[in-house]
VEXSE-182474 format. One line per field, with one value per atom (N, C-alpha, C, O, CB): atom name; x, y, z; chain. Coordinates in steps of 0.05 Angstrom, whole numbers, plus 5000, padded with zeros to 4 digits. Glycine has a CB too. Layout:
BEGIN
a c(CA, ...) .
xx c(X, ...) .
yy c(Y, ...) .
zz c(Z, ...) .
c c(A, ...) .
END
This chain:
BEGIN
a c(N, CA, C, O, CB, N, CA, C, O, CB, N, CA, C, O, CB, N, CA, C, O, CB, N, CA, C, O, CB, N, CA, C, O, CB, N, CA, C, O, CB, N, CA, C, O, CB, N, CA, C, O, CB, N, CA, C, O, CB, N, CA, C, O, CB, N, CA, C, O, CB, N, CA, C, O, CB, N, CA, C, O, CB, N, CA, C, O, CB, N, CA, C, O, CB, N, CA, C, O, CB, N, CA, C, O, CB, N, CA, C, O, CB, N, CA, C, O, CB, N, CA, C, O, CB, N, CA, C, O, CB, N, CA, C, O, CB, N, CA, C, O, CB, N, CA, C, O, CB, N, CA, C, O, CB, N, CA, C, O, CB, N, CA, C, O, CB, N, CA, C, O, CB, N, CA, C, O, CB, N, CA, C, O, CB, N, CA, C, O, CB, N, CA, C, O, CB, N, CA, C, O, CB, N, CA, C, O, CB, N, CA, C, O, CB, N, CA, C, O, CB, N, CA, C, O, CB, N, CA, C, O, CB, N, CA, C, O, CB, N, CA, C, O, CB, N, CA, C, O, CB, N, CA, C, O, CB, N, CA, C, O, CB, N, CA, C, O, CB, N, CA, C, O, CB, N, CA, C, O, CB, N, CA, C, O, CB, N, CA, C, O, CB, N, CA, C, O, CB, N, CA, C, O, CB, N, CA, C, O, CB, N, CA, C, O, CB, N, CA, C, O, CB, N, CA, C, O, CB, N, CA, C, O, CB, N, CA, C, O, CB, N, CA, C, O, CB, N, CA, C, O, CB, N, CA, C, O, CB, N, CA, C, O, CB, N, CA, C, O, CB, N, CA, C, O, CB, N, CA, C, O, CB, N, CA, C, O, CB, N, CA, C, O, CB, N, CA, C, O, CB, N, CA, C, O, CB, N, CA, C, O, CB, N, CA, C, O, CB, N, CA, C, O, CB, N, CA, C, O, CB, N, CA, C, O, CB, N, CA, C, O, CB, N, CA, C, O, CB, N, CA, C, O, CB, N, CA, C, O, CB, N, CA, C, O, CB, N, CA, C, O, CB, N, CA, C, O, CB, N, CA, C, O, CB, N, CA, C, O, CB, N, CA, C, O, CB, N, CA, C, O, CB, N, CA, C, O, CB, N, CA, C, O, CB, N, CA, C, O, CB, N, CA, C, O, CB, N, CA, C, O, CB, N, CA, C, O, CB, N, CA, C, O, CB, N, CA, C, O, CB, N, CA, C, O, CB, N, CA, C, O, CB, N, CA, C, O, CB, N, CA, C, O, CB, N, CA, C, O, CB, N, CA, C, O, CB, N, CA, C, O, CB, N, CA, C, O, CB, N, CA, C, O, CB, N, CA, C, O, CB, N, CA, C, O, CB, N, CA, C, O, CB, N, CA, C, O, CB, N, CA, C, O, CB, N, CA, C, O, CB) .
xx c(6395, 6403, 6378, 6360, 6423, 6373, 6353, 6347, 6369, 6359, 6331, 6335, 6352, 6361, 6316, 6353, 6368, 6391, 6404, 6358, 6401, 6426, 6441, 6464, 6429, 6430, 6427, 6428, 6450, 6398, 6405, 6411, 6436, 6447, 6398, 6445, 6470, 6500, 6519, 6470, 6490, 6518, 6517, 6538, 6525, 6499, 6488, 6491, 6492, 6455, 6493, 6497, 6532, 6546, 6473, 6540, 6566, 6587, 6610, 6569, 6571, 6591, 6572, 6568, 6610, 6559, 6554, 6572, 6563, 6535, 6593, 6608, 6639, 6644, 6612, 6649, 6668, 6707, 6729, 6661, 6698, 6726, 6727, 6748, 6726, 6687, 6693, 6696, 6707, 6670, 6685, 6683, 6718, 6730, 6659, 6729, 6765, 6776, 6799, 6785, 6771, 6784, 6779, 6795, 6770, 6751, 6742, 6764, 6780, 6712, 6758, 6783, 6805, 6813, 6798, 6821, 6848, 6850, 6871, 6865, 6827, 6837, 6829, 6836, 6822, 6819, 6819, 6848, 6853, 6805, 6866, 6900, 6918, 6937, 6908, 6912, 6928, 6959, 6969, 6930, 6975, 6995, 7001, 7023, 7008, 6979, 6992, 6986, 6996, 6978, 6965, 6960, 6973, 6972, 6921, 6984, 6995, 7027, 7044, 6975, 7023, 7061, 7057, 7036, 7084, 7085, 7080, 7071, 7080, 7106, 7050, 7041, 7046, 7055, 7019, 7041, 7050, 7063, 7071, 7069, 7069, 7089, 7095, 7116, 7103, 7065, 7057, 7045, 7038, 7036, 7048, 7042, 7065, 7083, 7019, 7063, 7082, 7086, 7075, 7070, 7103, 7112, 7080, 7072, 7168, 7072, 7050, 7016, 6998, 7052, 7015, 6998, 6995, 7014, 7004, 6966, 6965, 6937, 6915, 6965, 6937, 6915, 6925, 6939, 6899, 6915, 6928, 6908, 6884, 6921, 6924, 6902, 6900, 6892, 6878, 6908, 6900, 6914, 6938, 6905, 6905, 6916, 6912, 6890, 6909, 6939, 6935, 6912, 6906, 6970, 6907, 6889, 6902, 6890, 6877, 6932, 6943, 6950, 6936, 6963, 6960, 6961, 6939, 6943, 6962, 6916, 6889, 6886, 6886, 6857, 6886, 6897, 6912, 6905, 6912, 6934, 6959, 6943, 6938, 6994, 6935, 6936, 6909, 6907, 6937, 6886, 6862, 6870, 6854, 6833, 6890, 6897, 6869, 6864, 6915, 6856, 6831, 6835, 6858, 6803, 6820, 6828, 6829, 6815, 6797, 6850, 6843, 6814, 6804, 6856, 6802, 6767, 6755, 6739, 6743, 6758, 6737, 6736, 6716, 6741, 6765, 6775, 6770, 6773, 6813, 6767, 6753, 6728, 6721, 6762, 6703, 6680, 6679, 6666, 6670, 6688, 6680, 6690, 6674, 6700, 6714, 6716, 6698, 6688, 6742, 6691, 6668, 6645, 6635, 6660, 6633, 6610, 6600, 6578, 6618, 6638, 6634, 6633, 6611, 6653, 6664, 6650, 6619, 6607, 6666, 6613, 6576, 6557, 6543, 6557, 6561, 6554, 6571, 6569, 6558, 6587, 6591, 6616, 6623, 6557, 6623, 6638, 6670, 6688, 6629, 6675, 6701, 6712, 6719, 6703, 6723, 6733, 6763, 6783, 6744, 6756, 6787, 6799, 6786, 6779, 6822, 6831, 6856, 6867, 6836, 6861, 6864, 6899, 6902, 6836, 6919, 6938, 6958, 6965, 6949, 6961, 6963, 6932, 6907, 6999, 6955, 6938, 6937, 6930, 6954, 6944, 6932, 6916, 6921, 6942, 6894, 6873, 6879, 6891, 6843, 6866, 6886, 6858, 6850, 6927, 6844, 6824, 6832, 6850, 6805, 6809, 6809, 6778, 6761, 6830, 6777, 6757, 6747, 6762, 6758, 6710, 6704, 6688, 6668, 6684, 6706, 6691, 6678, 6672, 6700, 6666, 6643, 6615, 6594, 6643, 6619, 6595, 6594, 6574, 6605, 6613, 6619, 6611, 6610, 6638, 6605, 6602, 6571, 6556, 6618, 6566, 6535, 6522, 6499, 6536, 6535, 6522, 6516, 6493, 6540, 6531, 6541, 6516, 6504, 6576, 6516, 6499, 6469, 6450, 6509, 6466, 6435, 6429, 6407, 6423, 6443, 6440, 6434, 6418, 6473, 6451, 6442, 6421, 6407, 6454, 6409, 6384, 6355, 6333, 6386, 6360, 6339, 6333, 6314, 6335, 6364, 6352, 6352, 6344, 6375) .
yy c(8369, 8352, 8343, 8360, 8367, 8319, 8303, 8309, 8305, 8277, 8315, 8314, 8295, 8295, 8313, 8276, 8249, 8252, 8232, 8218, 8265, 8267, 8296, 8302, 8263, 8307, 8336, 8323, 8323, 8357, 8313, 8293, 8282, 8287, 8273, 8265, 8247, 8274, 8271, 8233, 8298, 8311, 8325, 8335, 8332, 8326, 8342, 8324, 8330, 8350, 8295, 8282, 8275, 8272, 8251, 8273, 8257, 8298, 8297, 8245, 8322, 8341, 8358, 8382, 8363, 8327, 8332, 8324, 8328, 8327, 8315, 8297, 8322, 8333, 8252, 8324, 8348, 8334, 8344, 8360, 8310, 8297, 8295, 8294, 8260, 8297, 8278, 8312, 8312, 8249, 8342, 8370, 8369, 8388, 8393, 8358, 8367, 8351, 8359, 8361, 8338, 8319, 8332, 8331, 8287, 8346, 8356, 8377, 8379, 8370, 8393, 8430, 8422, 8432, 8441, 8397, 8397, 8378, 8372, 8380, 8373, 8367, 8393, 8393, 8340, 8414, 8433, 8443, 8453, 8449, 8439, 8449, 8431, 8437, 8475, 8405, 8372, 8391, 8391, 8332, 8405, 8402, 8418, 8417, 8402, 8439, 8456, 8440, 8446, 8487, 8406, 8402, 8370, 8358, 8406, 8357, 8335, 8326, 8329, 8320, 8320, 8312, 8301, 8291, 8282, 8306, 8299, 8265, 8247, 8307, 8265, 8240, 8233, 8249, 8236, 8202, 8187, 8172, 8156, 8202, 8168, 8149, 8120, 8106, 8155, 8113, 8087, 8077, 8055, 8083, 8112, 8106, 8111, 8123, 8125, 8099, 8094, 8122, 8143, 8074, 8118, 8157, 8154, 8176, 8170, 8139, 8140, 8148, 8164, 8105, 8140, 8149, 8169, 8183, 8146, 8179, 8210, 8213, 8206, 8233, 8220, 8235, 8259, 8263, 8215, 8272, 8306, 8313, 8312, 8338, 8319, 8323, 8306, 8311, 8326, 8280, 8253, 8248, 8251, 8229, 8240, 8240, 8209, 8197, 8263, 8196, 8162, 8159, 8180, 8146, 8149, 8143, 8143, 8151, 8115, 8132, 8131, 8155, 8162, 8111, 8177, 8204, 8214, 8224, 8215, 8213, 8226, 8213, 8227, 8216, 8183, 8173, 8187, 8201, 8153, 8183, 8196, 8221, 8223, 8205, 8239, 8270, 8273, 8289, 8294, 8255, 8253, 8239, 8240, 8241, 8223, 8206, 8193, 8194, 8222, 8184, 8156, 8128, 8120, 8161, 8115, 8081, 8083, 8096, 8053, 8067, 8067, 8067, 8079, 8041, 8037, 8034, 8055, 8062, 8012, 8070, 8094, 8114, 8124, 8110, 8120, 8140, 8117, 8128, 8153, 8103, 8085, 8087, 8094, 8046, 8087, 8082, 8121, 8129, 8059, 8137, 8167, 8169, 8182, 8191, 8156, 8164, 8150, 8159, 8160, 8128, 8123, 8136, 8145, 8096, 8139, 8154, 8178, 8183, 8166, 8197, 8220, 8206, 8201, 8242, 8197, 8189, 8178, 8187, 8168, 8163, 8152, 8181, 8182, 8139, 8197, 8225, 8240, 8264, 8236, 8237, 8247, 8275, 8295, 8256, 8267, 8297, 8286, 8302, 8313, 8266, 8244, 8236, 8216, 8229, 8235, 8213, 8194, 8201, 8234, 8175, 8155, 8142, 8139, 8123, 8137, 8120, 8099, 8102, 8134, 8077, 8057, 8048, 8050, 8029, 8041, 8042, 8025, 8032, 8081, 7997, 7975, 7972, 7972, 7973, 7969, 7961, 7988, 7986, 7934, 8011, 8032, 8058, 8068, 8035, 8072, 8081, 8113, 8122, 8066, 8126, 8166, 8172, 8168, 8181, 8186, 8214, 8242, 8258, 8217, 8239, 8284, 8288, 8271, 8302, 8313, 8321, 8316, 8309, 8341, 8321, 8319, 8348, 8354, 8288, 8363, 8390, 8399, 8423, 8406, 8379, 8386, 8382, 8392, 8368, 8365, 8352, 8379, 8393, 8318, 8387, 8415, 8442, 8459, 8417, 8449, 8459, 8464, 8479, 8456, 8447, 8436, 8436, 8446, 8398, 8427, 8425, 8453, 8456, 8411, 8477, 8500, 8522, 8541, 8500, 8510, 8528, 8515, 8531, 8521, 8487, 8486, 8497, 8502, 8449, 8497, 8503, 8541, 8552, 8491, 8554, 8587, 8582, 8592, 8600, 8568, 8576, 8563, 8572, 8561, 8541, 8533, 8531, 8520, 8518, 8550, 8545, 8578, 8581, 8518) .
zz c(0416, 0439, 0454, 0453, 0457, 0470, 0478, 0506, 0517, 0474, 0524, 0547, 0566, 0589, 0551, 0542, 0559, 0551, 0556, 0554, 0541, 0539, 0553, 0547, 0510, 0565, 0571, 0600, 0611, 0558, 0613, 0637, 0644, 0665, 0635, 0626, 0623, 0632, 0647, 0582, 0614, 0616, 0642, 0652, 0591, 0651, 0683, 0705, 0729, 0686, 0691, 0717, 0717, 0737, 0719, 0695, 0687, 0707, 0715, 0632, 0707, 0723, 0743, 0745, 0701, 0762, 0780, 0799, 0822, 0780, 0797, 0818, 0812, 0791, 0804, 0829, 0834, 0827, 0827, 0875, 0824, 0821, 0783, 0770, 0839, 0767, 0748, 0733, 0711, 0739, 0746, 0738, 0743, 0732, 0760, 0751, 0751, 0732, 0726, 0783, 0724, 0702, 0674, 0655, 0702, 0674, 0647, 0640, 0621, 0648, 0663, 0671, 0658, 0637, 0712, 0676, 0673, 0637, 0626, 0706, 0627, 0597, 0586, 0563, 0580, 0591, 0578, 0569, 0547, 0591, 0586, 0582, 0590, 0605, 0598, 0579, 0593, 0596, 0618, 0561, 0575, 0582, 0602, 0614, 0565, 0610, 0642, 0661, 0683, 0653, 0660, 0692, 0691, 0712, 0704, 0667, 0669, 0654, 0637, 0660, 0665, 0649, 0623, 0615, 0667, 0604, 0579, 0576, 0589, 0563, 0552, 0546, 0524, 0507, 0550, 0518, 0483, 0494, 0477, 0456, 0512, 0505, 0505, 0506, 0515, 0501, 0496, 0464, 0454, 0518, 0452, 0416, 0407, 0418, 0398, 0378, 0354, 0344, 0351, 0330, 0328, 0322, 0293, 0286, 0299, 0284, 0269, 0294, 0286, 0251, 0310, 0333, 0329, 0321, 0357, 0334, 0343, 0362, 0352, 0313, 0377, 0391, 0407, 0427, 0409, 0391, 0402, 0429, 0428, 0372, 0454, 0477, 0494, 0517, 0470, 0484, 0498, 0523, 0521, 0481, 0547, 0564, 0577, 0576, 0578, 0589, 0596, 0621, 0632, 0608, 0625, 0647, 0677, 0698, 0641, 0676, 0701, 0699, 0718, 0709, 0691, 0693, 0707, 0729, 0669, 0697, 0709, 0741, 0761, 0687, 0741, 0772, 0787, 0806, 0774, 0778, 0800, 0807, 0831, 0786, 0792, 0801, 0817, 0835, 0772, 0810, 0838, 0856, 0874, 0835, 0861, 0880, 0893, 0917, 0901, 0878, 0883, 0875, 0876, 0866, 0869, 0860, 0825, 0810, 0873, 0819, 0784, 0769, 0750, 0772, 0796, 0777, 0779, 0762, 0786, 0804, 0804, 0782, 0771, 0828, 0777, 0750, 0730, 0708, 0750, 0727, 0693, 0702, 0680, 0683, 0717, 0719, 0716, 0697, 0748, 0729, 0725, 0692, 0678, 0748, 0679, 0648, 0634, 0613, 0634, 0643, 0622, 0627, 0606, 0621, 0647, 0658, 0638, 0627, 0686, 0637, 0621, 0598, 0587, 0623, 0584, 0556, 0547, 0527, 0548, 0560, 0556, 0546, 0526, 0595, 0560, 0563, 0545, 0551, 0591, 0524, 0501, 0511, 0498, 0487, 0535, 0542, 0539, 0542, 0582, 0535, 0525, 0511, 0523, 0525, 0487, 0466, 0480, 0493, 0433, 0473, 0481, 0455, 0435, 0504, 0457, 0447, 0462, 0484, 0426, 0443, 0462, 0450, 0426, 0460, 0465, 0443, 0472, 0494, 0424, 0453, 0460, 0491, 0491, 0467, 0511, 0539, 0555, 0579, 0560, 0544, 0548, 0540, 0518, 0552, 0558, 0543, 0550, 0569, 0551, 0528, 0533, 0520, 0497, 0506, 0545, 0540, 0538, 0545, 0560, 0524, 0519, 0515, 0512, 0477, 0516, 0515, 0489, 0471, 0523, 0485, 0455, 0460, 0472, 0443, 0446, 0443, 0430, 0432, 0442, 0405, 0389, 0405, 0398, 0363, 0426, 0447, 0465, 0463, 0468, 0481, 0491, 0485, 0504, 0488, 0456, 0450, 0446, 0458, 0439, 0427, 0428, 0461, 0466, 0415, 0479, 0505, 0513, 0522, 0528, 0511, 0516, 0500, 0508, 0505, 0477, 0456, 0467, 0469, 0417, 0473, 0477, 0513, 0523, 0470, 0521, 0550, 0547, 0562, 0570, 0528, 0514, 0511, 0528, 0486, 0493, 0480, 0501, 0497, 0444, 0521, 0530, 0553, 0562, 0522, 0573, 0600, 0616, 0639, 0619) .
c c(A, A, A, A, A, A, A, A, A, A, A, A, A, A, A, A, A, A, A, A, A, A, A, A, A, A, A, A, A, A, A, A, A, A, A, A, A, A, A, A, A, A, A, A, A, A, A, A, A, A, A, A, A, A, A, A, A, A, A, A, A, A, A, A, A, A, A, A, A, A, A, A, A, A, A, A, A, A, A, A, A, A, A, A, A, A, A, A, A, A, A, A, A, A, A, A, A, A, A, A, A, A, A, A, A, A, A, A, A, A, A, A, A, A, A, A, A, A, A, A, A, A, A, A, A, A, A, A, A, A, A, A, A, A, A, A, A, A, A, A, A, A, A, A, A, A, A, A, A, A, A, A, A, A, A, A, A, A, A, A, A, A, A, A, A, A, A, A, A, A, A, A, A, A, A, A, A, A, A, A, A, A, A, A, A, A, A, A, A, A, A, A, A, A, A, A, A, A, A, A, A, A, A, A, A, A, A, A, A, A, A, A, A, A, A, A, A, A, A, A, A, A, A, A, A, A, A, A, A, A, A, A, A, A, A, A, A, A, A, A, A, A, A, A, A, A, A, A, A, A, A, A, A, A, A, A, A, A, A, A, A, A, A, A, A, A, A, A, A, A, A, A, A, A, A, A, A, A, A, A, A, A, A, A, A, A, A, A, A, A, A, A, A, A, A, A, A, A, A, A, A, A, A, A, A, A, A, A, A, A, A, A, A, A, A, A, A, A, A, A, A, A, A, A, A, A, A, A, A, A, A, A, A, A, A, A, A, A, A, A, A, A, A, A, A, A, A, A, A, A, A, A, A, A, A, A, A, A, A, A, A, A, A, A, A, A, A, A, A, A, A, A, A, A, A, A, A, A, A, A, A, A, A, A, A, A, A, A, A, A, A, A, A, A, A, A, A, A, A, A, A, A, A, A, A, A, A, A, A, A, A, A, A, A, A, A, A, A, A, A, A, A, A, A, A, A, A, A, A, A, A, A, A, A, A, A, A, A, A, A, A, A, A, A, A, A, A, A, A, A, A, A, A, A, A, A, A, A, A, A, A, A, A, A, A, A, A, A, A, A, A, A, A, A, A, A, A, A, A, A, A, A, A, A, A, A, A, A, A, A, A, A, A, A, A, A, A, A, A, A, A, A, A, A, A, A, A, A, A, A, A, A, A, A, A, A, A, A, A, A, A, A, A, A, A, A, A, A, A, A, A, A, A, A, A) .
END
């Protein structure tokens, strides 16, 4: 992992709204209501959570929660997918993981 990308993930949960969004995808279904229901029974993103979901529950402005999910996704702590005119994050826990293991070995 790069310093600059190590930067990126330090800055993307320095902000205390964008560290609660990460938490509550750790266990979407204990902190959000059930989701899908804007994909086809062929759809799948297991984990994925809609964007107005993550809104409602910080109660901030929609752009702010799209400018904090992209922020993180940019920073590799995100995967989305997009299904029609709505977009459903989750975590990417291979990035997580990796973040977790170089932060063991180098700080």
């Amino acid at each position: 992992m790069t310093n600059k990308q190590l930067q990126d993930i330090f800055k993307a949960l320095s902000n205390e709204s964008r560290l609660k969004i990460l938490q509550w995808l750790k266990e979407p279904s204990k902190h959000f209501p059930p989701q899908g229901f804007h994909m086809t029974e062929e759809d799948s993103f297991e984990g994925g959570v809609c964007v107005g979901s993550i809104q409602e529950k910080l109660g901030i402005s929609q752009s702010a929660v799209s400018h904090y999910l992209d922020l993180m996704q940019r920073a590799g702590l995100l995967e989305s997918a997009r299904f029609g005119k709505w977009t459903y994050y989750r975590r990417n826990e291979s990035m997580i993981e990796s973040f977790k293991a170089e932060i063991n070995s180098t700080l």
